[in-house]
Every structure is written in structure tokens, then in C-alpha cells.
C-alpha positions in Angstrom: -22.6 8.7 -11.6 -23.0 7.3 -15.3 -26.3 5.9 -15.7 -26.4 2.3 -16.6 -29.3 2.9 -19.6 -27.4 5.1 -21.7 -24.2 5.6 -20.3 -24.7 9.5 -19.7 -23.1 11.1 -16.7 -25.3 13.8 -15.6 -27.6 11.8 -12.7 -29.1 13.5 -9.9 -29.8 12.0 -6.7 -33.9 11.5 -6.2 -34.2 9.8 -2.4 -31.2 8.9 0.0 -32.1 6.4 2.7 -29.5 4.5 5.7 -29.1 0.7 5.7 -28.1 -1.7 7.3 -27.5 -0.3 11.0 -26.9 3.2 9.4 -23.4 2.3 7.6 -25.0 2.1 4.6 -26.2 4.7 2.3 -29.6 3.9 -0.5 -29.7 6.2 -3.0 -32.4 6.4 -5.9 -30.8 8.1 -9.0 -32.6 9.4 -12.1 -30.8 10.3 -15.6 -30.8 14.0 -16.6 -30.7 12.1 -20.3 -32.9 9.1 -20.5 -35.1 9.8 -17.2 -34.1 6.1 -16.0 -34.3 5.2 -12.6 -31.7 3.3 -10.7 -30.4 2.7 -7.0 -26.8 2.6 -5.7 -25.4 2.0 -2.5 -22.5 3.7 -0.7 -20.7 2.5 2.8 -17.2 3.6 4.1 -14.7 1.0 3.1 -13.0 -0.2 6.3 -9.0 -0.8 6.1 -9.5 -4.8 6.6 -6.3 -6.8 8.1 -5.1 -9.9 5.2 -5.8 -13.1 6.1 -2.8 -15.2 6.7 -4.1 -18.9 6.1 -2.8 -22.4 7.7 -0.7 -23.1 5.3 0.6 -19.7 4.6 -0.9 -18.5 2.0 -2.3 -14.6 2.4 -5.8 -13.1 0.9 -7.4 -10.1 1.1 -10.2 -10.2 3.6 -13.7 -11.5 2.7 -16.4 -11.2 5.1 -19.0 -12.8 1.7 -16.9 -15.9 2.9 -17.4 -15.8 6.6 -21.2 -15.0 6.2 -21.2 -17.9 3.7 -20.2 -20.0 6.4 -22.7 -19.0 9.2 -24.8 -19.8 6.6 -24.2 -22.7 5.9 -24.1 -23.5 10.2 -27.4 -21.9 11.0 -29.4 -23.3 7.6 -32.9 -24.7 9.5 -31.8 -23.2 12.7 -33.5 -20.1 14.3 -30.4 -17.9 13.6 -31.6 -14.8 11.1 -29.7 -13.9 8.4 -29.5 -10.2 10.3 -27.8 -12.0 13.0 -25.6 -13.6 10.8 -24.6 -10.6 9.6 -24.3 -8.4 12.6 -21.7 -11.7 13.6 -19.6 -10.7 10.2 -20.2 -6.7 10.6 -18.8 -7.0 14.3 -16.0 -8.8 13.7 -15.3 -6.3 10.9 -15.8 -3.3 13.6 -13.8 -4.8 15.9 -11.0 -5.4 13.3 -10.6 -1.9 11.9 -10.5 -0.4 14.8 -7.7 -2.3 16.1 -5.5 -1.0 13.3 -3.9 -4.7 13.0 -2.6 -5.6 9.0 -2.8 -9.2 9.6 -5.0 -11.8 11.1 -4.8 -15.4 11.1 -7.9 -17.6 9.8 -7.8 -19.4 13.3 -8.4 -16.3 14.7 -11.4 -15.3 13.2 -12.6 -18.7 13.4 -12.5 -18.2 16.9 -14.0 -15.1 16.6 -17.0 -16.9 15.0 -17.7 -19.4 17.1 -17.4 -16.7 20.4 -20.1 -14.8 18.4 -21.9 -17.6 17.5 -22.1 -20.0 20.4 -24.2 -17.8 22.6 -26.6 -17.2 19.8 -27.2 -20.8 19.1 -25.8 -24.3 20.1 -26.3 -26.6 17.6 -25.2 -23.9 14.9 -22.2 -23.4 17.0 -21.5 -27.3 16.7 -22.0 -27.0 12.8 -19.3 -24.1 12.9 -17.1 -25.7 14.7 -17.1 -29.4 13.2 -16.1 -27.7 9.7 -13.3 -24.9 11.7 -11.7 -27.2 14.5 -11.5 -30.0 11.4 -12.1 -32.7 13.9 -9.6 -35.7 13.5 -11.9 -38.4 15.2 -15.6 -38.5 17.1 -13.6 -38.2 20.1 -12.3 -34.5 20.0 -15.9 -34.0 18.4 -17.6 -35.1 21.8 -14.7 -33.4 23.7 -15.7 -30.3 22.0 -19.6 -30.6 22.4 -19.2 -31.6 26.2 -17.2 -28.4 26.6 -19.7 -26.0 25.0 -22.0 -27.6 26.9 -20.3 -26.7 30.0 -20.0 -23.2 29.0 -23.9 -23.1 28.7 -24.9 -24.2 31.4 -22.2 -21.9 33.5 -23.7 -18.9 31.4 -26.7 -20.0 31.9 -27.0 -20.4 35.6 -24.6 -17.2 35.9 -27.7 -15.6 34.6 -30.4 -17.1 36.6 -28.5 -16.0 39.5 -28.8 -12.4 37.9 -32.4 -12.6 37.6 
């Protein structure tokens, strides 16, 4: 590894720690050269399905962008960036294990918002009025009345549990 200071290629590794639900590898470097200290990370790189968009149009995946967007969803709600991430890191699981080369952006919307809605309702509204791009207050409501329908089902499923 070249050592950002002074460019020199002899580094040795000083500490190695695990990250972020163990896919993630810390590592503290030092330069044989300059003695600098510096940190880099290393994590398999999944084989990610392209995003086929509504119009069309195909990109490489992004998770940055989906995690972006829960953030944006849960900002003042009691949704953790952690869970926020686990949300983008499952999806991402899920995805390269099923092998599949392309995915439609409905698709992971809907992924989103199943991830997301037992988590928390109001961010799960947020989510949705940006995703479902809601022509009139109308299919809003509709929308909110069915979530809240699938609460309360969920909900009493589980009291009957308890």
C-alpha cells in the first residue's frame, strides 16, 4: 500500500480491526519511509444487479443513494443511522445472493419501504410520499390508511403472541 505522505510503497500493517457487522476490515498502516500513520479499510465488493430506472435508463448500483434517502425519511425521527444502514446492507445481502444482473428502481423502492415501515411509521410515510410520487392527497390518504392497516394487523398479531 503506497503511503499517502511520501508516496513510498513499503507500509506495514500496525492493528487490524472488523467493522461494521464484521464485513469490514480497519487497518492502521505505518510507512517503513516516513513513519506516518494512516488507516484504510477493506470489505468484499459484492457483484451488485444495474439499476434499470422508469424511464429506462440503466446505472450501476448505489446504495450512498438509497441511504441518502432514508436519510432524508427518518431526519428528526428515532430511526439510527445504524438502522439506516443495516436497511441498505440487507437489501445489498439479499441482492447478491440472488445472483440477479438487473433490478428495477420500483423494486428496491419496495424493498425500502418493507424494511422501513416496521421500523417506523411516519418515516415510512416520508419514504413513500417521495417513491409512490403521489398524484393527489387522495392516493396519499389511501396510502397512509393502508399502512395503517398493516400496523395494527402486525400489531395485534403480536399481542396475540405475547
Amino acid at each position: 500500500m503506497r503511503c499517502p505522505r511520501c508516496g513510498h510503497n513499503d507500509t506495514r500493517v500496525v492493528d487490524s480491526r472488523l467493522i461494521r457487522d464484521g464485513n469490514t476490515i480497519r487497518r492502521r498502516r505505518a510507512c517503513e519511509a516516513c513513519e506516518g500513520r494512516f488507516t484504510t479499510y477493506e470489505h468484499a465488493e459484492l457483484q451488485l444487479p444495474t439499476v434499470i430506472k422508469s424511464d429506462g435508463r440503466k446505472e450501476p448500483w448505489d446504495g450512498d443513494k438509497i441511504l441518502r434517502g432514508l436519510k432524508r425519511a427518518c431526519q428528526k425521527r428515532p430511526v439510527t443511522r445504524e438502522q439506516q444502514r443495516a436497511i441498505v446492507t440487507g437489501i445489498e445481502r439479499d441482492l447478491a445472493e440472488a445472483l440477479i444482473p438487473e433490478i428495477t428502481s420500483k423494486d428496491i423502492g419496495e424493498r425500502v419501504m418493507a424494511a422501513l415501515q416496521p421500523i417506523d411509521g411516519v418515516a415510512w410515510v416520508r419514504f413513500a410520499s417521495v417513491y409512490l410520487s403521489f398524484q393527489d392527497i387522495h392516493a396519499f390518504i389511501r396510502a397512509v390508511e393502508q399502512h395503517a392497516e398493516a400496523s395494527s394487523h402486525s400489531t395485534s398479531r403480536d399481542e396475540e403472541g405475547a
